[in-house]
C-alpha positions in Angstrom: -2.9 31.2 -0.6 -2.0 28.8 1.9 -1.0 25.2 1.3 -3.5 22.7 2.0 -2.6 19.2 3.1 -3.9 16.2 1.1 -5.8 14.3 4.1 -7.9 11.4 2.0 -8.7 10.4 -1.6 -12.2 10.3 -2.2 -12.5 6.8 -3.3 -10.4 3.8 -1.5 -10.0 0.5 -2.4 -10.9 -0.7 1.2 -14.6 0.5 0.3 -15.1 -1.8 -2.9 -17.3 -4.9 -2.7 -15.6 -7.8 -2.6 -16.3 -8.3 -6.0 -16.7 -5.4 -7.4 -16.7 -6.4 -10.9 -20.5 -7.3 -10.2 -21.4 -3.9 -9.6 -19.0 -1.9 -11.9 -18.2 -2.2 -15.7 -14.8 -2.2 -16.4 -14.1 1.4 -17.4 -15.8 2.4 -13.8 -13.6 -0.2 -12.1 -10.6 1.2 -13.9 -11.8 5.2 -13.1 -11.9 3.9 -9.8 -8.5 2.7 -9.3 -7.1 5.9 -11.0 -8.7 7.9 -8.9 -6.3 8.2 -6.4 -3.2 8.3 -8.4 -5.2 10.8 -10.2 -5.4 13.4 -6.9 -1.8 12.6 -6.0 -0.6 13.9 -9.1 -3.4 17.1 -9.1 -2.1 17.6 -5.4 1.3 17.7 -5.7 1.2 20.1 -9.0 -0.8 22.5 -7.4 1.6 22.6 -4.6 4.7 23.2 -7.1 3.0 25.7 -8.3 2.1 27.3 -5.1 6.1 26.8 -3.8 7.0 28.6 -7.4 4.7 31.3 -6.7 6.3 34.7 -5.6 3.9 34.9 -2.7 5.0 31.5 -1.3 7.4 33.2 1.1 4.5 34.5 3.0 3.0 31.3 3.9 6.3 29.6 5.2 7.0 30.2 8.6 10.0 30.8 10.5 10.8 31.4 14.3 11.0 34.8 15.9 14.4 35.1 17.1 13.9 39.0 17.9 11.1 41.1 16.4 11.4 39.3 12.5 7.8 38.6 11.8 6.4 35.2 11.9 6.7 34.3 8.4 9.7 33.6 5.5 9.1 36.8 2.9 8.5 39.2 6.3 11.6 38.0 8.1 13.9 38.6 4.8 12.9 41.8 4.4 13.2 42.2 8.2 16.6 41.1 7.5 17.6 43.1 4.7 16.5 46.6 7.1 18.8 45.2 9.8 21.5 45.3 7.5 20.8 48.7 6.0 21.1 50.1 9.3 24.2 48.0 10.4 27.5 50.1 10.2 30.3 47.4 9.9 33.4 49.7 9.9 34.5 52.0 7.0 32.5 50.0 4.1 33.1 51.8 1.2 29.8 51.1 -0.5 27.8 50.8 2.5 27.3 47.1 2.3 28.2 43.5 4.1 30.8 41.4 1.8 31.3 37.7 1.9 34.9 38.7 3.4 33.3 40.5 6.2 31.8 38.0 7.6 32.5 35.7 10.2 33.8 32.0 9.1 31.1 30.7 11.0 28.1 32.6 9.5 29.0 31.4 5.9 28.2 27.8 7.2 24.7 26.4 6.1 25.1 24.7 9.5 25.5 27.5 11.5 23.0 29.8 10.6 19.9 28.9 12.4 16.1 28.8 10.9 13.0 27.2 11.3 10.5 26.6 8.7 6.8 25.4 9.0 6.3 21.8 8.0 10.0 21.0 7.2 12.4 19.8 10.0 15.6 21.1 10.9 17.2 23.6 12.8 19.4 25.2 10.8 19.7 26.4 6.9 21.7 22.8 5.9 19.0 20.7 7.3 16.1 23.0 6.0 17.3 22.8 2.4 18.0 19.4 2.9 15.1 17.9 4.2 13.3 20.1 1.7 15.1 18.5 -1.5 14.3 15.5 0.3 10.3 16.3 0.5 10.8 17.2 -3.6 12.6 13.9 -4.6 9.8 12.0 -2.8 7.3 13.6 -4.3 9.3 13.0 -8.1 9.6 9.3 -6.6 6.1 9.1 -5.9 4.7 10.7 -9.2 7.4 8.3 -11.6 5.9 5.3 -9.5 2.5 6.0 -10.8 3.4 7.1 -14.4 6.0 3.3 -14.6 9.0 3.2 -17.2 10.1 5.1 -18.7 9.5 7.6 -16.1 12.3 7.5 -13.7 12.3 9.5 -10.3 16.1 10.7 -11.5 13.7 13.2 -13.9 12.6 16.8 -13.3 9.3 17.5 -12.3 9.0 19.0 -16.5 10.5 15.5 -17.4 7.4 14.1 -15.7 4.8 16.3 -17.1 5.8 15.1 -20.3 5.7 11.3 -19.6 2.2 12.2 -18.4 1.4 14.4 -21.4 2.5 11.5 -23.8 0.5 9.4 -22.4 -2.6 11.5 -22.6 -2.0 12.2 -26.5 -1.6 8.4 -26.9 -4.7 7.5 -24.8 -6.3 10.2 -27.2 -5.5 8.7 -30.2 -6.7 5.2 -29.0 -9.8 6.2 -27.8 -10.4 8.3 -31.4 -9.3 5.5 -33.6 -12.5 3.6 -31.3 -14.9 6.3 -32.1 -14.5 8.4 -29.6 -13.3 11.9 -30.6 -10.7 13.0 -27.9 -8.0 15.2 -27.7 -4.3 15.4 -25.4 -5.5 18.4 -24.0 -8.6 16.9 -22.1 -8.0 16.2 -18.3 -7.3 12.3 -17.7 -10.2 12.0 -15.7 -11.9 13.2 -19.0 -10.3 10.5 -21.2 -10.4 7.9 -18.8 -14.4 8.2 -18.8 -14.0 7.6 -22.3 -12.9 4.8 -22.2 -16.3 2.7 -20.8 -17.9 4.4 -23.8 -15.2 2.1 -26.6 -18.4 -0.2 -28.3 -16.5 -3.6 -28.0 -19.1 -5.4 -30.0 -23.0 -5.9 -30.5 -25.1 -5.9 -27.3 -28.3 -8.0 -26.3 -30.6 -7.9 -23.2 -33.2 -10.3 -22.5 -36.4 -10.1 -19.8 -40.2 -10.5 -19.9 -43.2 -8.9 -19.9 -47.1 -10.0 -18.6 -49.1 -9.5 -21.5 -52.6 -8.5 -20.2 -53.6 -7.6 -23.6 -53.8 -10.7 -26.0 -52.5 -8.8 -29.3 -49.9 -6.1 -28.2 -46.8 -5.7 -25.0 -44.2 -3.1 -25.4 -40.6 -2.9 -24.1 -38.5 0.0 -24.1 -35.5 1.4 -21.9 -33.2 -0.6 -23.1 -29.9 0.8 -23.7 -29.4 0.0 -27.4 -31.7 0.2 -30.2 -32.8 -3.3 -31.5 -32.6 -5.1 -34.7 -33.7 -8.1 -34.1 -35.4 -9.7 -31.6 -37.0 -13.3 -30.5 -40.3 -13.7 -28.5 -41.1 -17.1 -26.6 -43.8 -18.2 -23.8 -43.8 -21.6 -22.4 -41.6 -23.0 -24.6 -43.7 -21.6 -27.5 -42.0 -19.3 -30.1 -44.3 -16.4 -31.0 -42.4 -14.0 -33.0 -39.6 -12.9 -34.4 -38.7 -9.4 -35.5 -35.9 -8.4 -38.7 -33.9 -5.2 -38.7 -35.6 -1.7 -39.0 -39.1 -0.9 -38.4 -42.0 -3.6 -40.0 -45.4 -2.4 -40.7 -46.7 -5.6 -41.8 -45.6 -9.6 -42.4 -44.0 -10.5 -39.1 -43.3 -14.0 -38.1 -45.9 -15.0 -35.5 -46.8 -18.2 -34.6 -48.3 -20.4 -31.7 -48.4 -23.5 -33.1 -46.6 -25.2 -36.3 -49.1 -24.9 -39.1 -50.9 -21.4 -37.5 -49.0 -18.0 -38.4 -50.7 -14.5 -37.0 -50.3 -11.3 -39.0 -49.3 -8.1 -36.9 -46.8 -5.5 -36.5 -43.1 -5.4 -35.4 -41.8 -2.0 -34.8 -38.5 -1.1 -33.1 -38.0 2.3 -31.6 -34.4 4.2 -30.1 -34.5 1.9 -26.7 -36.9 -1.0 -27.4 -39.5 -2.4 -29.6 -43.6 -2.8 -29.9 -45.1 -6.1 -31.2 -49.0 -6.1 -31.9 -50.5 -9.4 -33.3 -53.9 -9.7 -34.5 -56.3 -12.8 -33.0 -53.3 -14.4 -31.0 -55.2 -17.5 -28.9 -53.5 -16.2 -25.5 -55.0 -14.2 -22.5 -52.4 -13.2 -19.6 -49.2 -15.0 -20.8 -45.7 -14.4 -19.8 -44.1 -13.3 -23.0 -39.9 -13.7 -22.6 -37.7 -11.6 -25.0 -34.2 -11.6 -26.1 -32.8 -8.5 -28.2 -30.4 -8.1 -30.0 -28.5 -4.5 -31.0 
């Protein structure tokens, strides 16, 4: 198993322009700042779990006062064999009471231990410093998660702040059509959320049109339904909702319309105009979704 130390978070603040909001949409500004909250919290559960697992005593370490192996589970049942083999008097059951021992070994303090990655020198401190290292990490994690999260909770206390959360950010991001569900990872939901359609979307350019009666434009990240055409301060066309096959809007002049054909496609649009008096012009678009 072996418990691994959390050493950096792979996104940091310190490596975000210094305004960022140019070069990230909102949701991936947001993803970014949760990131790291994110790992803390992935982190320290795994390492609960691993302290909870019954193979945990084998990775904690302990000093070799005589021949006791090097680590906690090996040094107990080190331990126990000592006793087993220790004859303290006329025991009737064969076994070490409470009332035969020493005043002195039933002290915490007295009883001397060492344990990887806590300090201490004795059982009191051990224990100690390790509820310590636990109430941190419960300060740390109710930081993150705010009210009503308190670090006075249990660890289960905090998994189900978390967990409400997560259902409620579900719900949110369903009732904005898109279909999510409490038992999808944050990071999961928290993508979502740059996918919420907060209104009708546009994007504008232009094109050199080589060809005097047809320029296409496509990529776009939205399908069009309408969509105005212009070159040097001339309007050209102008295209309705859904796909036209005939009767566009073209004009170059006030009195002189063009017929053609306005289609739209899934990212874009096509516009083909019969006779239009232009050769090499710089046709500037503005779509709408």
């Amino acid at each position: 198993m072996g418990f691994e130390k959390l050493t950096a978070f792979s996104k940091k603040v310190s490596d975000l322009a210094d305004k960022p909001n140019q070069q990230l949409t909102a949701g991936e500004l947001k993803a970014y700042f949760d990131s790291s909250p994110e790992e803390v919290r992935v982190y320290l559960n795994k390492l609960i779990d691993e302290l909870k697992a019954s193979t945990a005593s084998q990775e904690i370490g302990v000093s070799q006062f005589s021949s006791n192996p090097a680590d906690l589970q090996g040094t107990l049942e080190w331990l126990k064999e000592q006793i087993d083999f220790t004859m303290l008097g006329q025991v009737p059951d064969g076994s070490i009471t409470p009332l035969k021992l020493s005043t002195d070994a039933k002290n915490a303090t007295n009883i001397s231990a060492s344990v990887s990655g806590l300090t201490g020198d004795n059982v009191q401190q051990i224990l100690t410093n390790l509820f310590q290292y636990a109430n941190n990490g419960k300060t740390d994690i109710a930081g993150v998660i705010g009210s009503p999260a308190t670090s006075g909770e249990t660890f289960a206390q905090l998994k189900t702040h978390i967990q409400n959360s997560k259902n409620t950010l579900a719900t949110n991001l369903t009732n904005k059509g898109q279909v999510s569900s409490g038992t999808e990872s944050l990071t999961s939901l928290v993508g979502k959320v740059a996918n919420v359609n907060t209104g009708k979307r546009f994007a504008s350019g232009s094109v050199t049109v080589n060809n005097n009666d047809k320029f296409t434009v496509n990529g776009l990240s939205f399908k069009p339904s309408y969509v105005l055409v212009y070159s040097g301060g001339e309007f050209i066309a102008m295209g309705p909702k859904n796909s036209i096959t005939s009767e566009s809007v073209f004009k170059v002049d006030p009195t002189t319309f063009y017929n053609g054909v306005f289609t739209t496609t899934s990212d874009g649009f096509n516009i083909q105009i019969s006779n239009l008096p232009l050769t090499n012009y710089v046709a500037n678009w503005i779509a709408y979704e």
